[in-house]
N, C-alpha and C positions, 0 to 999 in steps of 0.2 A: 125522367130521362137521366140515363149515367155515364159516365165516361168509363171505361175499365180496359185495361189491355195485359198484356203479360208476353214478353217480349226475350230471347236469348240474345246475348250480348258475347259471346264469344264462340267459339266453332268446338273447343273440348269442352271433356268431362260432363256434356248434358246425360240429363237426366228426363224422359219422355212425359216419366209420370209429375214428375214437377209441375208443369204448363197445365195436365188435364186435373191436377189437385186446385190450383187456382181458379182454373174457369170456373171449377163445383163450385168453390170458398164464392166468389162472385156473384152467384146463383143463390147461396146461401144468405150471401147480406143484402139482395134481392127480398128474398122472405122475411128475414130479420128483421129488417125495414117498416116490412106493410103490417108482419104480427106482431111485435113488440112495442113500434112506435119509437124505437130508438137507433142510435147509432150502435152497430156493430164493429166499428173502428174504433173508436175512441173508449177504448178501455184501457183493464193491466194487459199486462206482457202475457201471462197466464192463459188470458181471456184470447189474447189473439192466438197465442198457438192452439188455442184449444178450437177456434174456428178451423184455422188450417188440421186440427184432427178430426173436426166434423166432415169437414172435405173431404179429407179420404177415406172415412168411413163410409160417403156416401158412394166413393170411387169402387167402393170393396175390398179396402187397403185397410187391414187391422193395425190400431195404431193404438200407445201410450204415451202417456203425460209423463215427466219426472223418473224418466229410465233406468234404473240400473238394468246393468248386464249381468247375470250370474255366472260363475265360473272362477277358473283358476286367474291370480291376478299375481300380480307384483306387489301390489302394494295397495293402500283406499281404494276400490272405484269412486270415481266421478258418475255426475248425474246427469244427462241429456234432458234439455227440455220436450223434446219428443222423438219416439219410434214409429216407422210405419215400414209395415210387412209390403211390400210389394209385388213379389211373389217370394214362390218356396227358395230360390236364390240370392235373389235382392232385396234388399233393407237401405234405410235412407235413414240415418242419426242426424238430429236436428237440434241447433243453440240457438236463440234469437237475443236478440237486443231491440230495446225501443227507444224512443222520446219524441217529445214534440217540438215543432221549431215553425216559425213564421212561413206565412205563403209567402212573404217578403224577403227574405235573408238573404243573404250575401252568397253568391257561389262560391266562395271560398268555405264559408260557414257550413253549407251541403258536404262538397269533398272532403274537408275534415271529420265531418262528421260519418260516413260512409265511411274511411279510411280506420278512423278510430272504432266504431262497433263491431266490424266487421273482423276487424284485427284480433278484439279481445273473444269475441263467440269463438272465432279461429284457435285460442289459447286455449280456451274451455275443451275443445274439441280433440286439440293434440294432447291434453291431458290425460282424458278421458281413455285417447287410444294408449298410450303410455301404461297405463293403469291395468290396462287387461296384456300388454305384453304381448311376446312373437311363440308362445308355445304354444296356441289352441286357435291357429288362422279359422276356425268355423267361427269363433265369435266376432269376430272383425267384422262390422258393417260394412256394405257392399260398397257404400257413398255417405259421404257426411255434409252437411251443410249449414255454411252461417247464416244467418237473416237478420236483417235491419228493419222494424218498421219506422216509417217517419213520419208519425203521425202531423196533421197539418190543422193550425187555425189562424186566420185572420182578423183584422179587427171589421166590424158592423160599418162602418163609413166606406171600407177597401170593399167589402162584397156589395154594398149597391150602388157601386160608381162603376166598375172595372171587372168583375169576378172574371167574366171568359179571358180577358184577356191576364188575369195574376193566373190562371191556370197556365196558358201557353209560355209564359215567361218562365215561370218553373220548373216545367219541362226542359225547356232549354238549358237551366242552368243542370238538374240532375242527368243530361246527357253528357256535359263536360265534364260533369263527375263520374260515370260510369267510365269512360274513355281516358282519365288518369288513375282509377282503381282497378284493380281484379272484381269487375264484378262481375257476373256467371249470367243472371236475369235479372229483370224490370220489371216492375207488376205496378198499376195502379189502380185507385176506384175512385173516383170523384162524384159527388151530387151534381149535378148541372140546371138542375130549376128551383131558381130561387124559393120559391114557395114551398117547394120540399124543404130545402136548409133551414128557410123562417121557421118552421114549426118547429124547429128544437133548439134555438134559438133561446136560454135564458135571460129576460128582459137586465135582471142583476150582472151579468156577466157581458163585458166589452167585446167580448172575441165571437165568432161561430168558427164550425168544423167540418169543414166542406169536404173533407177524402183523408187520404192514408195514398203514401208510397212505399213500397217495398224493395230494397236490394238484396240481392242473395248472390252466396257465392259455393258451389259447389266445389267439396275438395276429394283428394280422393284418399283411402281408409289406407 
C-alpha cells in the first residue's frame, strides 16, 4: 500500500498536464518498485527528473533532459533541466532542486528550505529566459516551473515505533510551508507497509526511506 497525492495549492497559473504527468510518475514508481526491487525516489536530481520525463512520455508529451533552446539569443543560453512538448502550442521549461532532510525537522527547517530551492530553480529560470531575449517570442516556453524534491529518511527506532503517525506530522508541517511560500502544487509518495520499507532497508545504515515530497511552483514565461 502507498500513500501518493498531488494536490494545487493556489487558483493561477495551473498547468492541467502537471497533475496528470504526476499520477503517470506515481504509476511508474508503482512498477519500479515490484521490477527493480528498489527505490525510485531516492536517487540524483537527474534520476528524478528523468522519472518525471518517463511520465510524460508515457502521457505522449515528448520531453528532453538538459535543454538548450536553439535560436537567436542575447547572450550564453542557459540549460533547463527538462522540456516537455505539450502540445503544438504549449511547452512547460522545467529547473529542479533536491535534498534530503529528516521525517523529523523542524517546520521552520521545511519553509526555509522550500523558500530557498524554489527561489534559486526560479533564478535559473529567469536566466535562461533573459538569454533568449524579447526578439523571437515563438521561442519562449508556454510555462516554466521550479521543483523541490524533499527527499525523506528517518531513523530505524522512529519507523517501528510511530511511522503513520511521523507521516501525518509532516504533512502538517509542509502545509504551513506551502501557505507562507508561492507554492503552485504538492505532490507526495510514501511507502505505508512496513515490510515493503524493511526490504531496502541496509542493516549498515541507521536511517530508511520511506517517500519523497514535491513543491513546485509554476511561473509564467
Amino acid at each position: 500500500m502507498k500513500t501518493r497525492d498531488f494536490r494545487w495549492t493556489q487558483k493561477g497559473k495551473r498547468v492541467p498536464e502537471v497533475e496528470r504527468i504526476f499520477k503517470a510518475m506515481w504509476r511508474y514508481y508503482d512498477f519500479y518498485l515490484e521490477e527493480a526491487e528498489d527505490l525510485p525516489y531516492w536517487s540524483t536530481e537527474m534520476a528524478l527528473v528523468g522519472n518525471l520525463a518517463i511520465a510524460g512520455a508515457k502521457m505522449g508529451y515528448p520531453s528532453a533532459l538538459e535543454f538548450y533552446r536553439e535560436g537567436p539569443r542575447k547572450k550564453r543560453l542557459q540549460r533547463a533541466d527538462l522540456w516537455l512538448g505539450l502540445s503544438s502550442r504549449r511547452d512547460l521549461l522545467i529547473e529542479a532542486k533536491r535534498d534530503w532532510l529528516s521525517m523529523n525537522c523542524a517546520e521552520e527547517t521545511i519553509t526555509g528550505n522550500v523558500k530557498w530551492y524554489l527561489d534559486e530553480a526560479d533564478k535559473y529560470l529567469s536566466k535562461y529566459l533573459r538569454a533568449l531575449g524579447s526578439r523571437k517570442k515563438s521561442l519562449m516556453p508556454f510555462r516554466c516551473a521550479s521543483i523541490y524534491f524533499y527527499q525523506i529518511y528517518m531513523p530505524h527506532n522512529d519507523f517501528k515505533k510511530n511511522y503513520p503517525n511521523c507521516i501525518e506530522e509532516l504533512l502538517k508541517k509542509c502545509k504551513k510551508a506551502i501557505h507562507q511560500e508561492r507554492v503552485s502544487f504538492f505532490a507526495y509518495y510514501f511507502l505505508r507497509e512496513k515490510k515493503i520499507i524493511e526490504q531496502f532497508i541496509d542493516p549498515e545504515d541507521s536511517s530508511c526511506y520511506p517517500g519523497i515530497i514535491i513543491f513546485g511552483r509554476i511561473l509564467p514565461s
